[in-house]
Backbone bond lengths (Angstrom), bond angles and torsions (degrees), N, CA, C in turn:
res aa  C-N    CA-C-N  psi(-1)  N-CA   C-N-CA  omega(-1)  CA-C   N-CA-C  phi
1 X - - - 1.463 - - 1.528 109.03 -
2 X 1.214 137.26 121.85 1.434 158.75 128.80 1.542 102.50 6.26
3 X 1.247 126.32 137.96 1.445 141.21 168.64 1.624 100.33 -63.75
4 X 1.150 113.88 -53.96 1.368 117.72 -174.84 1.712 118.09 -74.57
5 X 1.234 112.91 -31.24 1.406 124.47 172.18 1.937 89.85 -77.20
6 X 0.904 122.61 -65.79 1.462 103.63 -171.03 1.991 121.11 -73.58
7 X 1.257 113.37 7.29 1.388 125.89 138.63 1.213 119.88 -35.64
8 X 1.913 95.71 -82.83 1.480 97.11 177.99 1.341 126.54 -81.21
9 X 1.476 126.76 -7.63 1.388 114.88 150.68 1.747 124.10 -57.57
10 X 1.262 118.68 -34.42 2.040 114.36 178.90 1.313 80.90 -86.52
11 X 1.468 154.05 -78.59 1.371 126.59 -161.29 1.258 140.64 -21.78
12 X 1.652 92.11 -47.98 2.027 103.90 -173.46 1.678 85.58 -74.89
13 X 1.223 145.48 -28.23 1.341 127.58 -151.08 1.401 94.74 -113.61
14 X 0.980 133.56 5.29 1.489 151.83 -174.58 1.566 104.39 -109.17
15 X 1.327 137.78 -39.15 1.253 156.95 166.85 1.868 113.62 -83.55
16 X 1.399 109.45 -48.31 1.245 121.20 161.40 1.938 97.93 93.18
17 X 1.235 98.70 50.27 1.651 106.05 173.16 1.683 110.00 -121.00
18 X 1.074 127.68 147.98 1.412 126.94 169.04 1.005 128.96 -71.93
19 X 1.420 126.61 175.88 1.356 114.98 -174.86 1.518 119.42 -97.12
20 X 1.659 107.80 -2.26 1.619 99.16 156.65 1.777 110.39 -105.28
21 X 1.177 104.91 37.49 1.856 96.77 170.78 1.469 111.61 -76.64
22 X 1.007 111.95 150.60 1.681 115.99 170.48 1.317 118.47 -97.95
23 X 1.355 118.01 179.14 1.500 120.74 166.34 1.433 125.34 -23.12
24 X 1.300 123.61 -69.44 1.499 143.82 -171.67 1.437 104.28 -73.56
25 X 1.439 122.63 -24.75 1.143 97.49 165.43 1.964 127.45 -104.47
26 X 1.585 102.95 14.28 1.045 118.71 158.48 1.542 123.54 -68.95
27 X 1.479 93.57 -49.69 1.634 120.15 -161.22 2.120 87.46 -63.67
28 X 1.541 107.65 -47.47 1.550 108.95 -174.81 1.653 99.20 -62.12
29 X 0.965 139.91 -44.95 1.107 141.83 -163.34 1.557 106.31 -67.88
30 X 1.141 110.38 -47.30 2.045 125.22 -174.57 1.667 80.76 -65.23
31 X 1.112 107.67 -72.03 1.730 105.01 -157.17 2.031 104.44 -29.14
32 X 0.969 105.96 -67.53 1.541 132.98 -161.12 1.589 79.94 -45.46
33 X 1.525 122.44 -80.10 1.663 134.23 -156.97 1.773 98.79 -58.92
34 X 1.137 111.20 -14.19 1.631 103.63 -175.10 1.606 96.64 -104.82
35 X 0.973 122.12 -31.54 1.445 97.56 166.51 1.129 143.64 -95.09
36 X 1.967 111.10 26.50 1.285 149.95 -169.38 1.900 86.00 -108.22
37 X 1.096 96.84 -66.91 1.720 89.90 -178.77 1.579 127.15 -88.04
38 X 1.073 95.67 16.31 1.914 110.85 152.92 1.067 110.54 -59.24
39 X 1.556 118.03 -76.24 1.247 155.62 143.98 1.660 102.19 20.04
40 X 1.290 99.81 -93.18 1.201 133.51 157.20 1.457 111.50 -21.24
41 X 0.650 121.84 -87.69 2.053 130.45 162.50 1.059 128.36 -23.78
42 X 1.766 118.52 -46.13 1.374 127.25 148.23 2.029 119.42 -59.83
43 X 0.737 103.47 -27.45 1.200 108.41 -169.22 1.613 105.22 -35.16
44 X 1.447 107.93 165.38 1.774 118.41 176.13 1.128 114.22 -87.50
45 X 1.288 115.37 -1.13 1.497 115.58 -163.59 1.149 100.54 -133.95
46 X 1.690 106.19 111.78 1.211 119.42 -171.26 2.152 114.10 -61.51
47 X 0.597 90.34 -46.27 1.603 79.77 161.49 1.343 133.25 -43.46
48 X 1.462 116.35 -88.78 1.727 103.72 140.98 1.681 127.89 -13.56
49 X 1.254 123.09 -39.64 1.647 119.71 -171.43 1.723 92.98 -58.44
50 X 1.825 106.93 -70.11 1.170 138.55 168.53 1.636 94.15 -3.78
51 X 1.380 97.72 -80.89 1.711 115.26 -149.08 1.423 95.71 -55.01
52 X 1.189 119.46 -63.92 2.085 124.67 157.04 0.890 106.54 -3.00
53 X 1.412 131.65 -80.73 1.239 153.13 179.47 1.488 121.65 -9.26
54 X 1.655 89.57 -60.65 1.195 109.59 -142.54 1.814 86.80 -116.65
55 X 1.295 113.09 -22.52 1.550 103.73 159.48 1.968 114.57 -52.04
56 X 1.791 102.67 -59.10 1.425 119.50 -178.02 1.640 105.83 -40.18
57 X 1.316 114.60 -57.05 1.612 115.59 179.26 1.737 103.19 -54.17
58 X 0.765 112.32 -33.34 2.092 108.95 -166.49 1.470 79.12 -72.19
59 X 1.530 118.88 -86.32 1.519 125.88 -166.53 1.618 116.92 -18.06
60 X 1.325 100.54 -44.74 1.681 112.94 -170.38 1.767 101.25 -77.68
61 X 0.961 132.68 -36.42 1.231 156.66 -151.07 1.669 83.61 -81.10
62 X 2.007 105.27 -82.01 1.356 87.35 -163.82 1.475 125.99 -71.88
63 X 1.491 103.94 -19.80 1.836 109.34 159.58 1.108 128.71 -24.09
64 X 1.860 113.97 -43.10 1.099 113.82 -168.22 1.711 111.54 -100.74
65 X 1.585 116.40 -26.73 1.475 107.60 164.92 1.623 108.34 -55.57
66 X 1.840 123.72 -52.21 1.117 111.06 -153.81 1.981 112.94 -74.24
67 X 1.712 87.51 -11.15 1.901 80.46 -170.64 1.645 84.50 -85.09
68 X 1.159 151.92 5.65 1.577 142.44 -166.07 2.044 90.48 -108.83
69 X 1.240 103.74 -39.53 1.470 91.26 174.67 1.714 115.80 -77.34
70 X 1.367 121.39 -61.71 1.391 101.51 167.21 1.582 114.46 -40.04
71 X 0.999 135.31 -84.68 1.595 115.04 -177.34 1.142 137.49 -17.39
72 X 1.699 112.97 -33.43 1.770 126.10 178.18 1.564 82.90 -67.55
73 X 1.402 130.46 -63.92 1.415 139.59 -159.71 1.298 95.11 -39.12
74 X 1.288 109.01 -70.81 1.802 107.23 -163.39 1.448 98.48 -64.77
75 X 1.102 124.22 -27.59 1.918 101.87 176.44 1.333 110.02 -64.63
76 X 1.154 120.82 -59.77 1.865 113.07 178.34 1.169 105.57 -49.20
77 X 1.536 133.28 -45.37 1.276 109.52 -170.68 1.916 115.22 -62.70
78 X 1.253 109.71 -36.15 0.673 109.88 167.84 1.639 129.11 -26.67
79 X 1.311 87.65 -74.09 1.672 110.75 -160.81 1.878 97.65 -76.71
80 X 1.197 101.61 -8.80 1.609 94.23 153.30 1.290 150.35 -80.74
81 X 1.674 88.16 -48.19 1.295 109.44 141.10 1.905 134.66 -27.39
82 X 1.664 81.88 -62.18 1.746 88.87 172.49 1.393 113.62 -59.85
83 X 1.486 126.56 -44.17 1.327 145.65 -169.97 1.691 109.99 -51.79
84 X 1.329 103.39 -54.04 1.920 123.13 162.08 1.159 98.92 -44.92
85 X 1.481 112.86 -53.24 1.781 99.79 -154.58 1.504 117.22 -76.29
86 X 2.043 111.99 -30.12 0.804 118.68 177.62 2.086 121.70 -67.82
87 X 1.151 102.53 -11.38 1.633 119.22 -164.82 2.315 98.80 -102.41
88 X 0.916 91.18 -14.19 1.970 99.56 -165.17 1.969 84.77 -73.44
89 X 1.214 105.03 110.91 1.310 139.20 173.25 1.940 98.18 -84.40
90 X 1.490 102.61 96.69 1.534 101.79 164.16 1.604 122.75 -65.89
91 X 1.133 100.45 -31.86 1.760 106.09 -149.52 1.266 128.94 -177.16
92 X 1.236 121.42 90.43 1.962 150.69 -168.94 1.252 95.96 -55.66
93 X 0.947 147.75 140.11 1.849 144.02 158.73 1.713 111.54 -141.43
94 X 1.033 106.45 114.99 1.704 91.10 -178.94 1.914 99.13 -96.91
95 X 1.677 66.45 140.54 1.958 90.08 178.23 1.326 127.31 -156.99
96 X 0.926 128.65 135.60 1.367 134.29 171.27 1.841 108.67 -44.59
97 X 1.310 121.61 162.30 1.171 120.73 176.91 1.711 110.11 178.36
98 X 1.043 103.30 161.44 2.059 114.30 166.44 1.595 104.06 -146.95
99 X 1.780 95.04 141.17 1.129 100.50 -178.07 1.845 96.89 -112.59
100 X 1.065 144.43 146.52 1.414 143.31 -146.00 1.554 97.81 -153.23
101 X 1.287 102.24 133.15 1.642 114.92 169.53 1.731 117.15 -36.72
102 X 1.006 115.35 137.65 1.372 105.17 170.83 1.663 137.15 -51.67
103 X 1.501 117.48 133.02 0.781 107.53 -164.56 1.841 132.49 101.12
104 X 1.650 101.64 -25.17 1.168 110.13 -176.54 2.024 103.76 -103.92
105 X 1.401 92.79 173.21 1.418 118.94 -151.99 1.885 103.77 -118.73
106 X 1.154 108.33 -73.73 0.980 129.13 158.84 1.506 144.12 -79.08
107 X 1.232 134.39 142.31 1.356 133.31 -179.67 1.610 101.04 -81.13
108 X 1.462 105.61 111.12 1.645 118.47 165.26 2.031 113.68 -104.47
109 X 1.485 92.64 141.36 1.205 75.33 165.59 1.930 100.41 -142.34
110 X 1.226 101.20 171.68 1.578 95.55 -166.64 1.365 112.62 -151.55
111 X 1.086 112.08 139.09 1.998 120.92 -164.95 1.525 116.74 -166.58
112 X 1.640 89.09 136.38 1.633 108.90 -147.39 1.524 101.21 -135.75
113 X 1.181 112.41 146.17 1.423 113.57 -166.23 1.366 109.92 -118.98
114 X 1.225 142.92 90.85 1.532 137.24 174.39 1.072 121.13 -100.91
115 X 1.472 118.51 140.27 1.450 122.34 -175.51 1.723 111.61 25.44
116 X 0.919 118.30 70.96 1.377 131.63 174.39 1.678 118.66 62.58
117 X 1.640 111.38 0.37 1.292 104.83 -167.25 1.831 102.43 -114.01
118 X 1.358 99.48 118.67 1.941 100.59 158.65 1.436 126.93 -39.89
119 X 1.274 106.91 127.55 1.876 93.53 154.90 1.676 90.18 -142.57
120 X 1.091 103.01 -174.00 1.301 145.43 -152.68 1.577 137.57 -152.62
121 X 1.543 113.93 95.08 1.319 108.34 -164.10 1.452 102.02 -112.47
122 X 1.617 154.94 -169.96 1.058 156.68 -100.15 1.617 137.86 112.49
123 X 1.058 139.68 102.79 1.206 151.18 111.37 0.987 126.77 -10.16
124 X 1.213 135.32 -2.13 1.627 138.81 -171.82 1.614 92.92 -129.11
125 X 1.952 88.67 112.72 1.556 89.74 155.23 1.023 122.46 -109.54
126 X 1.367 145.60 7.17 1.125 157.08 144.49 1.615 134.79 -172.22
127 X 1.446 108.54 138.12 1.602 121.34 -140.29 1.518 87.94 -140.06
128 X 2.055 92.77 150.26 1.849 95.80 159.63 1.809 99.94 -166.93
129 X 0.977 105.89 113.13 1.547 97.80 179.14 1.670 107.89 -53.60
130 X 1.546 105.95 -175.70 1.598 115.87 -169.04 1.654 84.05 -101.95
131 X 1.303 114.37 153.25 1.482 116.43 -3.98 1.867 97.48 -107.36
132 X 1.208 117.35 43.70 1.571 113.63 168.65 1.075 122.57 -91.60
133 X 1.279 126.93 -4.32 1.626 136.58 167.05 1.296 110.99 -81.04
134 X 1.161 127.92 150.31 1.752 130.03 167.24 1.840 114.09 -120.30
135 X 1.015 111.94 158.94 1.022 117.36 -169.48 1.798 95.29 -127.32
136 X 1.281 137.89 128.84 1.197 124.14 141.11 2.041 127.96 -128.92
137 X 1.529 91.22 164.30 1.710 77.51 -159.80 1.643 95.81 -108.79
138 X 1.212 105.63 152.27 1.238 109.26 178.35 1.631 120.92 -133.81
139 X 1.548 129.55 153.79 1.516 127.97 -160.65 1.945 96.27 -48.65
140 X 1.426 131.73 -35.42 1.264 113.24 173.26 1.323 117.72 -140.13
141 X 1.355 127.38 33.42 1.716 129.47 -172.62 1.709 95.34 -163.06
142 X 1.337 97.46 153.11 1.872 122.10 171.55 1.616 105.39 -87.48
143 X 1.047 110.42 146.73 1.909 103.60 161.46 1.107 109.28 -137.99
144 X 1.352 133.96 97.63 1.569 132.78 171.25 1.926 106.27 -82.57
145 X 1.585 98.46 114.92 1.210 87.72 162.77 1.767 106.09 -155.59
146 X 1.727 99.71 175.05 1.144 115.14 -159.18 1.563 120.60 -139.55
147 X 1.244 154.40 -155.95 1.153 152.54 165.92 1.461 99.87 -57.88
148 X 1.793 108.85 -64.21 1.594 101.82 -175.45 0.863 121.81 -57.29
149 X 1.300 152.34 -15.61 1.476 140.79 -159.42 1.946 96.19 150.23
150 X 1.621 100.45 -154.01 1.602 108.53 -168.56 1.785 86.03 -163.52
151 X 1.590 91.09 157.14 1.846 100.11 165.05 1.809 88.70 -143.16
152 X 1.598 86.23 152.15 1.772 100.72 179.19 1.668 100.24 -108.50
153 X 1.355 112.85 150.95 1.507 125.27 168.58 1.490 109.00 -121.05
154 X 1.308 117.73 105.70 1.629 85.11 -178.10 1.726 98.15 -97.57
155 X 1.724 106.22 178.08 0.948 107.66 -143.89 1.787 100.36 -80.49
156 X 1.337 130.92 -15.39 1.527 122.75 -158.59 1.983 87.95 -91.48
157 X 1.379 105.79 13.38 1.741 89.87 174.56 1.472 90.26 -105.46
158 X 1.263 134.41 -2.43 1.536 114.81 -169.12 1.439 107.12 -107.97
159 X 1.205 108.18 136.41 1.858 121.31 174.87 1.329 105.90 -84.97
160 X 0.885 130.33 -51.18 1.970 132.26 172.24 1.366 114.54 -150.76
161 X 1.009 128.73 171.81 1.569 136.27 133.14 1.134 119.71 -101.77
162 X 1.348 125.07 126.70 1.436 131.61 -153.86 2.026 102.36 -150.23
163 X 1.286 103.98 165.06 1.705 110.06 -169.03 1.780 82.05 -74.15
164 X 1.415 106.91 148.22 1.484 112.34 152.68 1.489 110.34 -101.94
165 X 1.697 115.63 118.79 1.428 107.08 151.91 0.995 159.21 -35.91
166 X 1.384 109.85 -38.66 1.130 132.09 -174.36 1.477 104.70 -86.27
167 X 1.772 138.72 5.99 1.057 141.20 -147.64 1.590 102.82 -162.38
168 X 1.315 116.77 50.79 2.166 105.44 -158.21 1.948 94.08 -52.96
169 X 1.256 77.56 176.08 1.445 101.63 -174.54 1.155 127.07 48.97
170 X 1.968 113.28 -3.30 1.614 115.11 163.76 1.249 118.97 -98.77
171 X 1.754 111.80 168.51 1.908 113.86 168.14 1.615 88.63 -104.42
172 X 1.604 68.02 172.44 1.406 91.49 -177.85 1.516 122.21 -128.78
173 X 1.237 146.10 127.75 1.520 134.28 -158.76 1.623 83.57 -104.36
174 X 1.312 103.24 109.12 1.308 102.75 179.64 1.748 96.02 -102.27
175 X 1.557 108.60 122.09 1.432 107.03 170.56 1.624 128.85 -94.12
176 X 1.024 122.37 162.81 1.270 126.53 159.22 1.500 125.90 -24.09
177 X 1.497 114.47 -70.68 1.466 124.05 -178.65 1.302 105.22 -102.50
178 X 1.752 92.83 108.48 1.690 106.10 -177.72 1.423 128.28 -56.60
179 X 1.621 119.49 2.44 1.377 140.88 163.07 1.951 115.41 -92.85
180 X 1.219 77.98 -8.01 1.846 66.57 169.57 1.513 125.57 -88.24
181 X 1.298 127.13 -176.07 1.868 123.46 -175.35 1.485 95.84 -46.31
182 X 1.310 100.24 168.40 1.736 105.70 -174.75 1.988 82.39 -124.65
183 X 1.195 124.39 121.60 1.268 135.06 173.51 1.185 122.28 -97.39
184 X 1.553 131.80 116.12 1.480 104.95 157.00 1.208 102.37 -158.31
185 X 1.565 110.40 161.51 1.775 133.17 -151.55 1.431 106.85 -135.22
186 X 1.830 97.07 131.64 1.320 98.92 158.86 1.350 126.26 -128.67
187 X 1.576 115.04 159.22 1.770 94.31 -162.87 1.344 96.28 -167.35
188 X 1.635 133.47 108.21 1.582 129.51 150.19 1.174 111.92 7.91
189 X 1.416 141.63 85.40 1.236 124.72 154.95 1.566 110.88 91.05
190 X 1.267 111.51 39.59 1.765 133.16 -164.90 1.196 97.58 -82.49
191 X 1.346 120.11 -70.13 1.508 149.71 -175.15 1.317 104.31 -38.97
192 X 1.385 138.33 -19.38 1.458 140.78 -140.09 1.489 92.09 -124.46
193 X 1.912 96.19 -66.55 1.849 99.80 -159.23 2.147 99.97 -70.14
194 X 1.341 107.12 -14.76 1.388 99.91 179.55 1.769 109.68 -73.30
195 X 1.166 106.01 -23.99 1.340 111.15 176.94 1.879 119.07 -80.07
196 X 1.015 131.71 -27.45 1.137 165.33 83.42 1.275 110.31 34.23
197 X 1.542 123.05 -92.45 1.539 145.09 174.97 2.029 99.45 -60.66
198 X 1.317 130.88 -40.35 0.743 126.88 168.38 1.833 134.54 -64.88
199 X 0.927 90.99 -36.94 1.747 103.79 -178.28 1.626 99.72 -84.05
200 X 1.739 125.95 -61.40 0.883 109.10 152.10 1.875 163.95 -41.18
201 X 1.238 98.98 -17.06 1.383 124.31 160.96 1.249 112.23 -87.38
202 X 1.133 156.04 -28.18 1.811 152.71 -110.30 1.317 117.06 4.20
203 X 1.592 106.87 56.93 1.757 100.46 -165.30 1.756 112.45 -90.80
204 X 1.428 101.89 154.44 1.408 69.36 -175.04 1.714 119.40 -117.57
205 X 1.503 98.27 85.63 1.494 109.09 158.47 1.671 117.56 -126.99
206 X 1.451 78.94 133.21 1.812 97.35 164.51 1.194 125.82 -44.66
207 X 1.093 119.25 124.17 1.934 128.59 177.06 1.876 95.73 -115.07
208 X 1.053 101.22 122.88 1.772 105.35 161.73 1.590 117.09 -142.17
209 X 1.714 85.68 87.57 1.656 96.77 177.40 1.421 105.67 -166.69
């Protein structure tokens, strides 16, 4: 056991609080023991004053390890908490989709023949027809992924999802910064269950369709 972990183990049992008490019931606990060794401090008898004294310094002492450890407590819980919330998978959807260089609209592809050798250029960084692509939604990010790999959207980069024209029967993750991936998904009945996963969650992305 740790010097500092066994601090606050003789403190809490030294104070007489558990190890899931919180703040307020620390703070009730200090109050009560400090005005036991007030007491004490006033006293006529210089011995007793002493012992007061020197009770008040312990009290203050372990007050301040045990209110510094509950606080670490509530931060992890915290940030675990957040950690759960950020990982809670609403809703699997398989769909076709392309994810496209920034800036672009369309799927280009381009091929050139030099001195006898092929290449191959592209705009497409990652693609999957329906229904081998998946889509899943999460409390604040998109995840399109596929055999090749996956891309994340989280949600404070997206301005809506909206129909693309230029594309019938697909959406479109239209983002914020008109230089970022150009996204868009298609899926049996997409338009519906995203509306669906949305209202039901209270998430907060824009649908305009």
């Amino acid at each position: 056991m740790t010097t500092a972990k066994g601090n606050v183990v003789k403190y809490r049992k030294l104070l007489g609080v558990s190890e899931t008490a919180d703040l307020s019931e620390l703070k009730k606990c200090y109050a009560g023991l400090n005005e036991k060794f007030q007491a004490q401090s006033r006293a006529d008898d210089p011995v007793t004053v002493k012992k007061g004294q020197n009770n008040i310094r312990l009290l203050n002492k372990a007050f301040d390890i045990l209110a510094a450890d509950i606080r670490s407590k509530e931060i992890q819980r915290n940030e675990e908490q957040t950690l759960q919330t950020m990982i809670v998978e609403h809703a699997s959807i398989r769909v076709g989709f392309q994810v496209l260089e920034g800036g672009s609209k369309f799927f280009t592809l381009e091929t050139s023949r030099i001195s006898g050798f092929g290449s191959t250029k592209t705009n497409n960084i990652l693609s999957s027809s329906w229904p081998s692509g998946k889509l899943s939604i999460f409390d604040n990010h998109l995840e399109f992924k596929c055999m090749l790999g996956s891309h994340i959207v989280d949600f404070h980069n997206i301005d809506c999802i909206d129909k693309a024209w230029y594309i019938p029967f697909w959406l479109r993750v239209r983002q914020n910064d008109k230089n970022a991936e150009s996204v868009h998904i298609f899926g049996w009945g997409l338009a519906k269950k995203l509306q669906e996963v949305v209202k039901q969650n209270s998430l907060s992305l824009k649908l305009v369709f």
